[in-house]
Each structure stands twice: as C-alpha cells, then as structure tokens.
DRENNU-30892 format. One record per residue: residue in one letter; residue number from 1; z, y, x of N, C-alpha, C in turn. Coordinates in steps of 0.05 Angstrom, whole numbers, padded with zeros to 5 digits, always signed. Example, Ala and Ser with C-alpha at 12.3 -4.5 7.8 and 13.67 -1.06 7.14 Angstrom:
BEGIN
R  rest   nr    n.pz    n.py    n.px   ca.pz   ca.py   ca.px    c.pz    c.py    c.px
R     A    1  +00156  -00114  +00264  +00156  -00090  +00246  +00156  -00066  +00264
R     S    2  +00142  -00045  +00257  +00143  -00021  +00273  +00157  +00001  +00258
END
This chain:
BEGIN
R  rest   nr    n.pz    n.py    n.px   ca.pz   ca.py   ca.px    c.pz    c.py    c.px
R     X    1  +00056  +00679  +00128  +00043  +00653  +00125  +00040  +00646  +00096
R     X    2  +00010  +00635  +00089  +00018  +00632  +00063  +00022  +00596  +00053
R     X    3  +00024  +00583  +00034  +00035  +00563  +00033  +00028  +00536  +00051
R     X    4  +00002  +00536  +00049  -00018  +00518  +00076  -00005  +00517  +00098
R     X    5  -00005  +00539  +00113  +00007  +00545  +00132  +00033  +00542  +00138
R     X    6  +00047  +00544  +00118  +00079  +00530  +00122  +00079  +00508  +00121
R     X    7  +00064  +00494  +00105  +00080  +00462  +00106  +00067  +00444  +00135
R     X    8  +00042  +00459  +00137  +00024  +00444  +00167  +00044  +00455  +00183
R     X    9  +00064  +00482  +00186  +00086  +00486  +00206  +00106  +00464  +00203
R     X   10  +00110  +00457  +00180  +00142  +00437  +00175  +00133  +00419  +00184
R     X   11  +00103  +00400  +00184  +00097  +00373  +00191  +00094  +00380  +00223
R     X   12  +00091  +00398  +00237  +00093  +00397  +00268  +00120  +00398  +00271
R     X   13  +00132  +00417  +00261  +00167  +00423  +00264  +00178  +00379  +00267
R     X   14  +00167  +00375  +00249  +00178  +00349  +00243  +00164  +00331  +00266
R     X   15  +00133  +00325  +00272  +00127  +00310  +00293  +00136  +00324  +00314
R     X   16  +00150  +00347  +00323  +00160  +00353  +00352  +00195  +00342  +00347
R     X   17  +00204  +00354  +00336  +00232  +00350  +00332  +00246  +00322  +00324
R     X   18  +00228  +00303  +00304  +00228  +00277  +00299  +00243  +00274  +00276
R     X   19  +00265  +00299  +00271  +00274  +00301  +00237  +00281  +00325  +00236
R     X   20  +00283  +00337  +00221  +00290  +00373  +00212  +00310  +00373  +00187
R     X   21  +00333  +00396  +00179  +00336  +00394  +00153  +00336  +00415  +00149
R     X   22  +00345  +00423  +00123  +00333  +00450  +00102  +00339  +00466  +00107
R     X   23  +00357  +00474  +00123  +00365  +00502  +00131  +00357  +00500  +00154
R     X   24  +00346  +00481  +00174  +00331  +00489  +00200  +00301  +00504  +00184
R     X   25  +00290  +00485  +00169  +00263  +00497  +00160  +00263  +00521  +00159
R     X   26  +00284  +00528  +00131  +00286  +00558  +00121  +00289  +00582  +00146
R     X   27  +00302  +00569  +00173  +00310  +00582  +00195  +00278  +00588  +00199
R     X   28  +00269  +00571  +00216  +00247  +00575  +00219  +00215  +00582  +00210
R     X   29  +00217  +00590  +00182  +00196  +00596  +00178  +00195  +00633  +00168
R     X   30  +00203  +00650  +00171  +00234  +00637  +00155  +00233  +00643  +00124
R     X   31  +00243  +00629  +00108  +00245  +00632  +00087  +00267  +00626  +00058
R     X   32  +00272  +00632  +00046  +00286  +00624  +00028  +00291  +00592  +00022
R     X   33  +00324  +00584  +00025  +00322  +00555  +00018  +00311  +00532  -00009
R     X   34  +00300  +00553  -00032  +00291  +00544  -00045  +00263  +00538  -00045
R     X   35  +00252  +00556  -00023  +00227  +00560  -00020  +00220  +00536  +00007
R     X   36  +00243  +00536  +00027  +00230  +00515  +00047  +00238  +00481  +00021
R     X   37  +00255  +00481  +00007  +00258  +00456  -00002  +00232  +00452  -00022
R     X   38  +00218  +00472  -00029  +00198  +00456  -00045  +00173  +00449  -00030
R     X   39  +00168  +00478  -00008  +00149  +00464  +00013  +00156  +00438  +00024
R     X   40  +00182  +00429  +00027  +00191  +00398  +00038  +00185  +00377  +00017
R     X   41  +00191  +00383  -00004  +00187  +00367  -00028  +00154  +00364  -00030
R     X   42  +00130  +00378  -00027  +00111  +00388  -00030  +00100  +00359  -00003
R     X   43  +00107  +00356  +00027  +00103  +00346  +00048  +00110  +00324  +00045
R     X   44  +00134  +00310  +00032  +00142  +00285  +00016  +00125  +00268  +00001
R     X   45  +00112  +00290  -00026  +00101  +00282  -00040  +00073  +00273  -00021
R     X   46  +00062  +00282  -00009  +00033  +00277  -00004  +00034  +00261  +00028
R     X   47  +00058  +00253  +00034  +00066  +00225  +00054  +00070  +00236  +00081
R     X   48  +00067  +00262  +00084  +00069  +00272  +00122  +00103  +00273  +00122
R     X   49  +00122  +00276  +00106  +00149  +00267  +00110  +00164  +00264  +00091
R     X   50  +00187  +00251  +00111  +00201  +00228  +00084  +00234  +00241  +00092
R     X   51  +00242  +00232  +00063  +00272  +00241  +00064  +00286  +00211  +00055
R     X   52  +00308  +00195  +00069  +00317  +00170  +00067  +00336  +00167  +00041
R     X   53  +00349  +00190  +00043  +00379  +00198  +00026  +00388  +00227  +00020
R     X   54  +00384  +00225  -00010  +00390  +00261  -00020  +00410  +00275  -00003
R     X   55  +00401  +00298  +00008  +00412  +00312  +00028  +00413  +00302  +00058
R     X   56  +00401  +00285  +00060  +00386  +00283  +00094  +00377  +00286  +00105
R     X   57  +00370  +00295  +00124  +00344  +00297  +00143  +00323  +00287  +00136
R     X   58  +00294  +00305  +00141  +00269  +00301  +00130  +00257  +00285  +00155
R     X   59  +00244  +00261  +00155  +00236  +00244  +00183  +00204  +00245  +00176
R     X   60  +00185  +00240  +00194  +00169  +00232  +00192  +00151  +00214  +00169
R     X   61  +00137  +00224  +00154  +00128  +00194  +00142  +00107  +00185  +00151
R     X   62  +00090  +00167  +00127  +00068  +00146  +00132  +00043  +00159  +00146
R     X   63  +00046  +00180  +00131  +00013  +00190  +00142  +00012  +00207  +00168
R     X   64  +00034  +00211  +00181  +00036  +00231  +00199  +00035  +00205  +00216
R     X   65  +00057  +00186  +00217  +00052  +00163  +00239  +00020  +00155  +00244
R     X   66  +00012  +00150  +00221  -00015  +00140  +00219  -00033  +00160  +00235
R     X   67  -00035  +00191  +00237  -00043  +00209  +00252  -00040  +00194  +00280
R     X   68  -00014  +00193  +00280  -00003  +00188  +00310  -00023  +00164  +00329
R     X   69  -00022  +00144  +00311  -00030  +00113  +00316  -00069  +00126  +00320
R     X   70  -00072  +00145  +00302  -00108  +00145  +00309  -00105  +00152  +00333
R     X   71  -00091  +00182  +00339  -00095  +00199  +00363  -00085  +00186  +00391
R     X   72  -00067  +00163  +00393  -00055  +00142  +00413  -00075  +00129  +00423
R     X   73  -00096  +00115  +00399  -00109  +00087  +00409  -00138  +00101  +00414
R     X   74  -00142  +00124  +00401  -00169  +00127  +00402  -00192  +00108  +00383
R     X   75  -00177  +00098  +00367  -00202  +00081  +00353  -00198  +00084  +00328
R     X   76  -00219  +00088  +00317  -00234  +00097  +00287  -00220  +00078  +00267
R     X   77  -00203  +00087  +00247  -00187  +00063  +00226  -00215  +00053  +00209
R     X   78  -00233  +00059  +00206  -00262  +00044  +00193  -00273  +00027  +00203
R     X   79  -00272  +00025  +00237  -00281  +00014  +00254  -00266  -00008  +00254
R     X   80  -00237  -00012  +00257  -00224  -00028  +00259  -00210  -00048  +00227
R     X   81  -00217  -00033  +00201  -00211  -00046  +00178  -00237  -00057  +00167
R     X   82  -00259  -00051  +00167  -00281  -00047  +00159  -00295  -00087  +00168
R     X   83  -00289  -00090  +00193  -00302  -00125  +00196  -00276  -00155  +00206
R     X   84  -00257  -00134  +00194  -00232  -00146  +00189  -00221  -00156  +00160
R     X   85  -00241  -00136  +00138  -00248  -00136  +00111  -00271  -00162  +00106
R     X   86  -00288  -00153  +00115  -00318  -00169  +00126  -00306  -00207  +00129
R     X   87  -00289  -00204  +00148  -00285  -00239  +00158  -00262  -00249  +00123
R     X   88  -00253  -00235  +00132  -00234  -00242  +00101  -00248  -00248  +00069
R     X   89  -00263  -00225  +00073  -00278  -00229  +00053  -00305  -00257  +00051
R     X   90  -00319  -00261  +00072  -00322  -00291  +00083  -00310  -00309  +00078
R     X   91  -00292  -00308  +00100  -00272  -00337  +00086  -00257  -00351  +00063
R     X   92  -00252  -00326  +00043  -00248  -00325  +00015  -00261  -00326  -00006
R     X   93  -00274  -00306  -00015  -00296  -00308  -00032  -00292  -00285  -00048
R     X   94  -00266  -00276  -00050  -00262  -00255  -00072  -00269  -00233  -00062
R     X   95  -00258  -00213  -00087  -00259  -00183  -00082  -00239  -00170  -00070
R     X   96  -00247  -00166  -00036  -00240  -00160  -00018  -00232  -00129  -00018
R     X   97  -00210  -00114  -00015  -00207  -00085  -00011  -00178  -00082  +00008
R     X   98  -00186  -00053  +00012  -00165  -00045  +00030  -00146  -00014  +00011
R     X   99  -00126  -00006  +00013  -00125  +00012  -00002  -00108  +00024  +00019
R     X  100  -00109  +00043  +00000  -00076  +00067  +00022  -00061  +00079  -00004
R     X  101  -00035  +00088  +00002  -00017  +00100  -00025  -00025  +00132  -00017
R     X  102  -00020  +00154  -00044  -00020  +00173  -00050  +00000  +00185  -00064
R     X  103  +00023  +00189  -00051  +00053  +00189  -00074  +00054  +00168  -00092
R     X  104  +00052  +00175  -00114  +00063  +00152  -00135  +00031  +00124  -00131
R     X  105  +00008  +00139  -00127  -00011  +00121  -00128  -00020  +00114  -00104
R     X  106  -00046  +00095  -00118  -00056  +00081  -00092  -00090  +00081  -00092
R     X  107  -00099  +00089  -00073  -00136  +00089  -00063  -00143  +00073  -00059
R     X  108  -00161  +00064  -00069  -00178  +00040  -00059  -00200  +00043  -00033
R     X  109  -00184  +00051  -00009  -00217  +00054  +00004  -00238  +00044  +00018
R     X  110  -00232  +00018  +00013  -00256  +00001  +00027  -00255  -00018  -00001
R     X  111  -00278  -00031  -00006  -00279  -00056  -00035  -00306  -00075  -00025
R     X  112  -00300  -00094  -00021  -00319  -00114  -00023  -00331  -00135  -00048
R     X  113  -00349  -00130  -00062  -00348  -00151  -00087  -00342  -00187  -00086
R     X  114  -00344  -00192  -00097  -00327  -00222  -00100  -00360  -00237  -00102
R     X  115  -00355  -00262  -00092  -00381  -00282  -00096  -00375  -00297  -00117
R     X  116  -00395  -00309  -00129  -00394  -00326  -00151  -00410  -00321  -00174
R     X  117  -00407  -00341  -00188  -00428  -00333  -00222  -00418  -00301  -00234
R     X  118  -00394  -00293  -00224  -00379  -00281  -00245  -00348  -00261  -00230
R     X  119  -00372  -00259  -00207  -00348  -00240  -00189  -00343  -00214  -00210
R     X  120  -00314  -00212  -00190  -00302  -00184  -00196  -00317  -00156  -00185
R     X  121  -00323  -00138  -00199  -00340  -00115  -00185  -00320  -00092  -00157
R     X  122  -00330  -00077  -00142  -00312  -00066  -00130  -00310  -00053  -00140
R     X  123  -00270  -00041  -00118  -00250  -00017  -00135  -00255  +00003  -00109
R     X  124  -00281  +00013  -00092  -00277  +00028  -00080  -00274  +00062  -00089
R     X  125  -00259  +00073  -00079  -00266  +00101  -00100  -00239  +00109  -00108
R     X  126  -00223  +00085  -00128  -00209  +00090  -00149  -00175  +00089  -00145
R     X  127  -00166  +00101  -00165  -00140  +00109  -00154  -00119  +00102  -00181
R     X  128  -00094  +00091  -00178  -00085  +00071  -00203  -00059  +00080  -00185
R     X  129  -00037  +00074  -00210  -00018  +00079  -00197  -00004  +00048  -00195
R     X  130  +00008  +00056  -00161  +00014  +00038  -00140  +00030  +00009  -00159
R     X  131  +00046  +00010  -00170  +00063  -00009  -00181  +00044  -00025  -00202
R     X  132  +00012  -00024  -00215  +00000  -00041  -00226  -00006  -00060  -00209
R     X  133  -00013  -00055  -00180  -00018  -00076  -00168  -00007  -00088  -00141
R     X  134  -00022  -00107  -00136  -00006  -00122  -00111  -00008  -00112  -00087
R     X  135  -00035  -00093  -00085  -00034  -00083  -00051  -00009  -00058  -00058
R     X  136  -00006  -00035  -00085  +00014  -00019  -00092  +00039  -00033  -00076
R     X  137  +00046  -00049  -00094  +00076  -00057  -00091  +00082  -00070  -00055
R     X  138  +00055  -00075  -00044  +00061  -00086  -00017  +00066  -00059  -00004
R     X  139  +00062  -00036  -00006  +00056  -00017  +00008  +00091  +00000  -00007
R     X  140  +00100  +00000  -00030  +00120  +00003  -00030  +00143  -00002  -00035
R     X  141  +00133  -00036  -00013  +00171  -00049  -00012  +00175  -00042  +00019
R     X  142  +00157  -00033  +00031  +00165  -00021  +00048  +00170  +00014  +00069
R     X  143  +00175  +00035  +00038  +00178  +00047  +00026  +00221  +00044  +00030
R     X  144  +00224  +00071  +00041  +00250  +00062  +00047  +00262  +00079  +00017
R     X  145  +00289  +00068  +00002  +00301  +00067  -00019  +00289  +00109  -00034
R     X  146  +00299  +00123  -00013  +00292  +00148  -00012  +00267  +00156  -00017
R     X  147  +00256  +00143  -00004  +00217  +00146  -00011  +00207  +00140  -00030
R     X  148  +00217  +00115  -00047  +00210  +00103  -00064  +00219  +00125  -00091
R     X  149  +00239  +00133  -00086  +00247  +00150  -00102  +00231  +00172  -00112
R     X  150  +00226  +00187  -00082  +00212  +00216  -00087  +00187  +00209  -00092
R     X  151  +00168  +00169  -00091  +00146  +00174  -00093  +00139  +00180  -00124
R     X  152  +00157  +00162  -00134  +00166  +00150  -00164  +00183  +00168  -00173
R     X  153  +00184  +00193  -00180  +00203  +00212  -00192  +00205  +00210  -00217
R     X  154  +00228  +00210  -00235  +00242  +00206  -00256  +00239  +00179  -00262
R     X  155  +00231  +00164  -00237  +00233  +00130  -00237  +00215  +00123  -00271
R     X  156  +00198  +00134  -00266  +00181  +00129  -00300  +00160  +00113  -00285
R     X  157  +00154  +00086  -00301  +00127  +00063  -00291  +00120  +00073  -00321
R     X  158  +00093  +00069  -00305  +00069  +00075  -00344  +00066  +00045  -00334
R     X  159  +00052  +00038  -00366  +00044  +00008  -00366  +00011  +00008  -00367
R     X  160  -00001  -00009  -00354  -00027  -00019  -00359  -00033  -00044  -00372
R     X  161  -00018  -00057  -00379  -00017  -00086  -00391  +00012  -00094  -00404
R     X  162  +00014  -00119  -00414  +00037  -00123  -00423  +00055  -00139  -00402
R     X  163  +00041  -00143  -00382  +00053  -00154  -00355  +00060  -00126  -00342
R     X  164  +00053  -00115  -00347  +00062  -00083  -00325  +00084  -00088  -00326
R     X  165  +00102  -00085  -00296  +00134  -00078  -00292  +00140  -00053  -00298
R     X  166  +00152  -00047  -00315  +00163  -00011  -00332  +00187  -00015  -00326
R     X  167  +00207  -00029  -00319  +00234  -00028  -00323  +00236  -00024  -00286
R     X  168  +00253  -00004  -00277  +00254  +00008  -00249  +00267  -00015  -00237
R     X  169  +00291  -00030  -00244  +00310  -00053  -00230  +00291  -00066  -00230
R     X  170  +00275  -00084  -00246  +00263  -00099  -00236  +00238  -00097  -00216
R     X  171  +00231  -00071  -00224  +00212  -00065  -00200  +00227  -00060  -00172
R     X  172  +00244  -00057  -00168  +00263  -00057  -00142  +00273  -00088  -00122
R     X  173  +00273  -00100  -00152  +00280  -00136  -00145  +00256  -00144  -00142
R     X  174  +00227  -00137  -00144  +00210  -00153  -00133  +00202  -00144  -00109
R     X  175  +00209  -00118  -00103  +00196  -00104  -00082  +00216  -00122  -00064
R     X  176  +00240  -00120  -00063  +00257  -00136  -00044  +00254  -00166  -00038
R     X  177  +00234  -00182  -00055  +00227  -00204  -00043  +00192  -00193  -00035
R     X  178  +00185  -00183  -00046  +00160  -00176  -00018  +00166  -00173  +00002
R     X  179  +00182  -00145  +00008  +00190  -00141  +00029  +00203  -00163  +00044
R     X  180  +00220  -00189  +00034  +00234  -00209  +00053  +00207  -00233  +00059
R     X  181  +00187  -00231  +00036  +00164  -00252  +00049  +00132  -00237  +00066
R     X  182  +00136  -00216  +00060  +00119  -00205  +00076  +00096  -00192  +00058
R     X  183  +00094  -00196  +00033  +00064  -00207  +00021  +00077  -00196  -00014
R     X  184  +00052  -00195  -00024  +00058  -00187  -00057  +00042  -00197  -00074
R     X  185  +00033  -00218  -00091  +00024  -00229  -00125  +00023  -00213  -00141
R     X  186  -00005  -00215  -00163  +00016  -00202  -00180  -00006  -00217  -00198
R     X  187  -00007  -00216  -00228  -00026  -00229  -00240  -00026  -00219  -00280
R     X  188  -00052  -00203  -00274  -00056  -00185  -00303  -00037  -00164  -00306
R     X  189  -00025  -00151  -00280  -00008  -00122  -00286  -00020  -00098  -00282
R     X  190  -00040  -00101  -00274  -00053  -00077  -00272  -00086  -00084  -00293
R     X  191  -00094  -00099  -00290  -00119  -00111  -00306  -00111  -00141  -00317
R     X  192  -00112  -00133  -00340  -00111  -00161  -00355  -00130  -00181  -00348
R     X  193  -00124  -00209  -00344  -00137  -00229  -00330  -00154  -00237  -00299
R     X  194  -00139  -00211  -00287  -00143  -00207  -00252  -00116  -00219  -00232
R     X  195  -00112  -00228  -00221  -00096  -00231  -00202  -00100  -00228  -00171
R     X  196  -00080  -00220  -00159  -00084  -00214  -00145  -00056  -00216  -00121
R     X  197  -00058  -00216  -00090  -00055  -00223  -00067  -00052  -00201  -00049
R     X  198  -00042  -00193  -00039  -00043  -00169  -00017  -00020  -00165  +00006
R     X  199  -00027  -00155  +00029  -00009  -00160  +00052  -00013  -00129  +00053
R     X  200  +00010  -00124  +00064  +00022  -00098  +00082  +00008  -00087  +00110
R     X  201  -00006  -00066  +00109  -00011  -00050  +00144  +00014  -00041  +00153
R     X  202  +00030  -00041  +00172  +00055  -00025  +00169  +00052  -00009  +00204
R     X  203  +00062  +00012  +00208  +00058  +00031  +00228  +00080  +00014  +00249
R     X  204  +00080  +00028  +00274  +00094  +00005  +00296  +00126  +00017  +00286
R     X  205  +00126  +00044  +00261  +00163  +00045  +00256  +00163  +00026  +00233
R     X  206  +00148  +00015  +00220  +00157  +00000  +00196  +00139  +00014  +00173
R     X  207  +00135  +00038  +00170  +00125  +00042  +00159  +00099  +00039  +00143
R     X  208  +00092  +00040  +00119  +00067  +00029  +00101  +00036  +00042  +00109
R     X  209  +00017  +00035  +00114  -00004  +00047  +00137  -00024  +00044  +00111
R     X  210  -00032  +00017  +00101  -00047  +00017  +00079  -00042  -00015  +00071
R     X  211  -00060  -00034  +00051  -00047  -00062  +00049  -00079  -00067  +00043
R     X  212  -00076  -00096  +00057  -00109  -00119  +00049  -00105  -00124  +00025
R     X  213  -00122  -00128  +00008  -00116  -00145  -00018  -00139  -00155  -00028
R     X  214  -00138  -00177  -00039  -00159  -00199  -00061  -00152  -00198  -00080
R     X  215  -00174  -00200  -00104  -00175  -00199  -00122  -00196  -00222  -00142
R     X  216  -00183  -00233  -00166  -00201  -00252  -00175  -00191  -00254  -00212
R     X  217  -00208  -00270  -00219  -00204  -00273  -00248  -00190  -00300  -00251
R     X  218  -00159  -00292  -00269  -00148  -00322  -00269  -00171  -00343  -00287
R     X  219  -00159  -00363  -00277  -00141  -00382  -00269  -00132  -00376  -00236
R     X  220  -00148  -00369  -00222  -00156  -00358  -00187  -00131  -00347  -00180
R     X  221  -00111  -00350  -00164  -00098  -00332  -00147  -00070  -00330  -00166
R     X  222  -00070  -00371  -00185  -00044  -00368  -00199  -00029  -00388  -00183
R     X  223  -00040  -00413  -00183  -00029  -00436  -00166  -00012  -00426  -00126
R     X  224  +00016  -00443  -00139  +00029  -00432  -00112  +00010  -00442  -00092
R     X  225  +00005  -00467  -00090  -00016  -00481  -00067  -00042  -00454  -00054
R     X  226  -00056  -00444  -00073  -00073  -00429  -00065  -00067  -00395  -00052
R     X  227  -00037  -00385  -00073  -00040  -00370  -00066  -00014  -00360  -00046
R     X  228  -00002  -00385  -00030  +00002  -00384  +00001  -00022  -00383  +00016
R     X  229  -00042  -00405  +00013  -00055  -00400  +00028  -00072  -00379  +00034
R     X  230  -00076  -00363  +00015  -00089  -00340  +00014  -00079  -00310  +00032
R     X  231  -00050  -00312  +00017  -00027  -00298  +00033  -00026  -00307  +00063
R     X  232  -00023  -00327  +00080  -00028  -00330  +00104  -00058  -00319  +00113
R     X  233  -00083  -00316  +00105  -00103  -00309  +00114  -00095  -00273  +00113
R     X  234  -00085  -00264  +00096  -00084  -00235  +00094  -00060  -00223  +00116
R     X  235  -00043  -00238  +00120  -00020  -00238  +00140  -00030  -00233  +00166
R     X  236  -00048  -00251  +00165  -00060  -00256  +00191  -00087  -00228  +00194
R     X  237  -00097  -00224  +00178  -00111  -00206  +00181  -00102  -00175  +00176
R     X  238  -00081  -00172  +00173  -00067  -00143  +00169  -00053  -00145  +00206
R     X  239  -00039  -00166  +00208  -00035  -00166  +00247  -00058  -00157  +00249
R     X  240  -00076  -00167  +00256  -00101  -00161  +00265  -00107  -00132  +00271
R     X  241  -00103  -00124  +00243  -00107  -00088  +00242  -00091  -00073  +00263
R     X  242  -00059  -00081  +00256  -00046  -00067  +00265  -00048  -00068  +00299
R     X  243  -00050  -00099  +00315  -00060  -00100  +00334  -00072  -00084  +00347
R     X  244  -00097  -00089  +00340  -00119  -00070  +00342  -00117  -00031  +00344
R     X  245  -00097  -00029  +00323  -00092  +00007  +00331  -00070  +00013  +00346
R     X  246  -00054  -00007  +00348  -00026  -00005  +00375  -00046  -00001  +00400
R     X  247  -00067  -00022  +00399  -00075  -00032  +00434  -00103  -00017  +00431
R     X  248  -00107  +00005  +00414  -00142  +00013  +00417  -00163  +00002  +00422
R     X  249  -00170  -00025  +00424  -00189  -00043  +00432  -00195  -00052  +00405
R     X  250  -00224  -00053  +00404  -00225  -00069  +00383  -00252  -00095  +00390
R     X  251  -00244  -00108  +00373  -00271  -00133  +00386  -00262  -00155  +00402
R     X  252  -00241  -00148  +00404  -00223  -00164  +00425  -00213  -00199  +00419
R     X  253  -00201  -00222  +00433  -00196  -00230  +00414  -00162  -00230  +00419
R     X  254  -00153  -00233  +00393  -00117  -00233  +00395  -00105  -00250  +00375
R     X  255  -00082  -00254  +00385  -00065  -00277  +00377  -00046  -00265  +00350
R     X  256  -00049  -00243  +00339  -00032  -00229  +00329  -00006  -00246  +00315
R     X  257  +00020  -00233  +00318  +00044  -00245  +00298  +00044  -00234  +00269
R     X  258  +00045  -00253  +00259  +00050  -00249  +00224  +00068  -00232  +00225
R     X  259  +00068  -00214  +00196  +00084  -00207  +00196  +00114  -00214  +00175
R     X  260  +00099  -00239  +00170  +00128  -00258  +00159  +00110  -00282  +00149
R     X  261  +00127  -00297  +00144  +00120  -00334  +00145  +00117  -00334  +00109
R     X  262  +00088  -00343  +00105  +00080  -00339  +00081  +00096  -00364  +00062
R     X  263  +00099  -00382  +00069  +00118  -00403  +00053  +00141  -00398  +00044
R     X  264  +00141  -00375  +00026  +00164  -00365  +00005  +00144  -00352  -00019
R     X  265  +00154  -00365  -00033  +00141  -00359  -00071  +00160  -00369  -00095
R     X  266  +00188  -00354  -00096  +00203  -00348  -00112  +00201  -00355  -00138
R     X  267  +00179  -00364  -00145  +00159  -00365  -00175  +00147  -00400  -00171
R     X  268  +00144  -00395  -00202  +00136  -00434  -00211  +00115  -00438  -00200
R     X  269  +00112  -00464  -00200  +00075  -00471  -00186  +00059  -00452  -00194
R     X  270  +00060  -00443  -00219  +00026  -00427  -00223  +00034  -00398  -00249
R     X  271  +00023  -00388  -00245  +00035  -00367  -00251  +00014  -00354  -00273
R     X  272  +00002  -00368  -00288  -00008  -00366  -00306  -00006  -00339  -00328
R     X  273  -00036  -00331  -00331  -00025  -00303  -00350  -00039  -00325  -00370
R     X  274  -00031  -00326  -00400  -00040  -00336  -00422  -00055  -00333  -00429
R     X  275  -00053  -00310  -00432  -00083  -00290  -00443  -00109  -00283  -00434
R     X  276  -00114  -00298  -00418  -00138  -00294  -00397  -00163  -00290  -00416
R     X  277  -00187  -00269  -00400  -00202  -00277  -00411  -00223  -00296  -00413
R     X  278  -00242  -00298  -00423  -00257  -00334  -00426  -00283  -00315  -00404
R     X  279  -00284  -00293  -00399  -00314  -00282  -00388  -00307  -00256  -00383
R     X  280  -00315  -00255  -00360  -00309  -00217  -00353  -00319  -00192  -00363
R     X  281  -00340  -00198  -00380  -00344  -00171  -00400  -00325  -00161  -00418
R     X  282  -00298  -00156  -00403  -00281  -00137  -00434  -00278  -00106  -00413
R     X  283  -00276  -00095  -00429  -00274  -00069  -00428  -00246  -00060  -00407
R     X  284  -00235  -00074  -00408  -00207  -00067  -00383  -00211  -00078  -00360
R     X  285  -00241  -00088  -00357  -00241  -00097  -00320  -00261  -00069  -00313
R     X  286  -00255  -00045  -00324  -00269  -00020  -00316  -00260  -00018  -00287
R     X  287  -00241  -00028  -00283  -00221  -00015  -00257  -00238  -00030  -00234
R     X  288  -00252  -00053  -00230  -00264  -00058  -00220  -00293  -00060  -00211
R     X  289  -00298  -00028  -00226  -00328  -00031  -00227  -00353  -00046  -00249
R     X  290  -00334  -00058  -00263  -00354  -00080  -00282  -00360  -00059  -00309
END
C-alpha cells in the first residue's frame, strides 16, 4: 500500500472500531511504529482523527463525523447552509459567511457581501489562520485540549494585527469563555478595523462541523447591546443547520435549541478598536475581497 492508501485504511480502521492506538495500526497495516505514527499524525493534521491526550487513543475527528452526518441524513451541506446564510444575511445586513477549519486554518466557504454605502467585500475562497478570527476561534474552543494542540503545533500564533492573540494562555482563556457562552467576538484581529461575530456548527458528538459568521467595519459589531443581539440570531441559525443534518429534511419548519444563552459578554459595553479606519480603502481589508 502506498501512503494514500494507508491512511484512507486508518480512517476506516477508526470509523469501524471508534478508536485505535499505535501499535494496533502498525499491527494492521502492517508497518513500522514510526511509520503508522506519522500516517496518524498525517490523519490528525487534516481532521479525519483526533488524539485527546499524548499517548491515547486516536478517536474519530471533525471531518469523518461530518462524512457520517452527510451519509445519515442524505442532504447536501450546500443545500442546507447556503439559505440559512441567505435569511441571516437578510436580517442583518453584513458580510455573511460560513467557514470550515483546515488544521491550524480556516476556509471560507460560503461569503455573502454586506449591504450599505460601504460594505465589506466577500471572503469566499480564502484561507487565514483560524485564531485571527471569530468564526476560527468558535470552531476551536470546541476543539478538545489535544486537538487544539496537534492543530496548533509548537503552539506558535503569527500575528495579523496588533490585536492578534500570539500569547497561547490567553488564547486558551478566551476559547474557554466561547466555549461556556456558545459564540465568539473578535474586533481588528484578523483585519484591522473589521469586527466580527460567529457561532459554532458542532457534530451531534460535540464536535466543530464549520461556524456562521458576520462581519462589519467598526464602530459595527463593538457595542455589547448589538453584538448579543447579533450572537442570538447566529445561535439560532447554526441550530438550524445542525437540525436540519441530524433530521435530513430540509425546508422544514423547526424550533431548534440554542446552543447556549447569548447573554454572557465578559467584556465592557463596547469594545472599541481605536484605530479604525475613517473608509475602507486601505490595503489590509484584502482579506475581504476589497
């Protein structure tokens, strides 16, 4: 077998068995324990499985569940994110996207442009690493301690701004209040004078599936007032999703449960970046298409 072929064996080994460890692999393929640990490391990195705790069992990850959840419900994830994007983006105004993580980063793959004199352009396409932004960090606070690890190896954050979180503890302490309110802020860490809003997809184990997110030019999306409210509309529309690919129906109507009560914001009324800019032609809102 040559490398392809082993790791597509370890990710069945793993969806039949439900966890494997390194010397079952090496048993079974069979090969050298150095050689099944990097093909595992290799399956890690690119999300079909996850390891919780150095020297544990390799479980399932994000993208293999996510397999699971298409081939269960039978319904198309485009079908089902795509006018769930649409109503949100309606009722809001901003720049509406959906993303998914890629090891350390994150894809943008749905983007809706923002309305107004002076909308934000879309980020469909583009790929940034996960911790500049708010749909990133929603997608890995729920990211178990182990995952976060192997996504983020030698725990190094690059910076995109002077707001960028680079220091690992504190990127751990905010992930842990996402993770306890449901939802993630963030404002000029990934693009200077953008802020931004984003809720969690999470698989029926907990797992990170992809995250909704808005996007706008501050002053927009600093004030606690607005950006609860914002956070409850995305709450509500990530149920939605997940609804929808548990129960394969789509079009339906449903009552979906939040997936946590948006009235927690840890942070002052408004969350102001200083430095904003006066007009969106600078050269660092590339990330958005402009």
């Amino acid at each position: 077998m040559n490398s392809t072929q082993m790791a597509l064996r370890v990710v069945l080994l793993v969806a039949q068995r439900g966890s494997v460890r390194l010397t079952e692999v090496a048993k079974e393929l069979p090969v050298a324990p150095s050689t099944a640990h990097r093909i595992l490391a290799n399956c890690v990195s690119a999300g079909y499985v996850r390891q919780d705790e150095a020297g544990g069992p390799y479980l399932a990850g994000p993208h293999l569940y996510e397999i699971a959840l298409r081939m269960a419900s039978g319904v198309d994830m485009n079908r089902v994110i795509a006018p769930v994007l649409d109503e949100v983006h309606e009722k809001l105004g901003f720049t509406t996207s959906y993303a998914a993580l890629e090891g350390r980063r994150i894809r943008f793959l749905l983007s809706l442009v923002g309305r107004g004199a002076h909308p934000l352009g879309s980020q469909m396409g583009q790929v940034h690493p996960a911790h500049w932004f708010a749909a990133g960090k929603a997608m890995l606070a729920f990211c178990s301690p182990g995952e976060l690890a192997s996504r983020i190896s030698g725990r190094h954050l690059s910076r995109a701004t002077e707001r960028t979180v680079v220091d690992w503890d504190e990127l751990v302490r905010q992930l842990d209040l996402v993770r306890a309110r449901g939802w993630a802020a963030s404002v000029g860490e990934g693009v200077a004078g953008v802020s931004e809003v984003s809720a969690p997809v999470l698989t029926l184990g907990g797992d990170p599936m992809g995250a909704i997110s808005v996007a706008a030019f501050t002053p927009r999306l600093t004030a606690k007032a607005e950006i609860l409210e914002v956070a409850g509309v995305l709450l509500d529309a990530a149920s939605t999703i997940q609804w929808t690919l548990r129960n394969g129906t789509v079009g339906q109507p449903v009552q979906p449960d939040r997936l946590a009560q948006p009235d927690r914001l840890d942070e002052p009324d408004r969350l102001d970046e200083p430095d904003r800019p006066d007009h969106p032609d600078r050269p660092d809102q590339a990330a958005y298409g402009g």
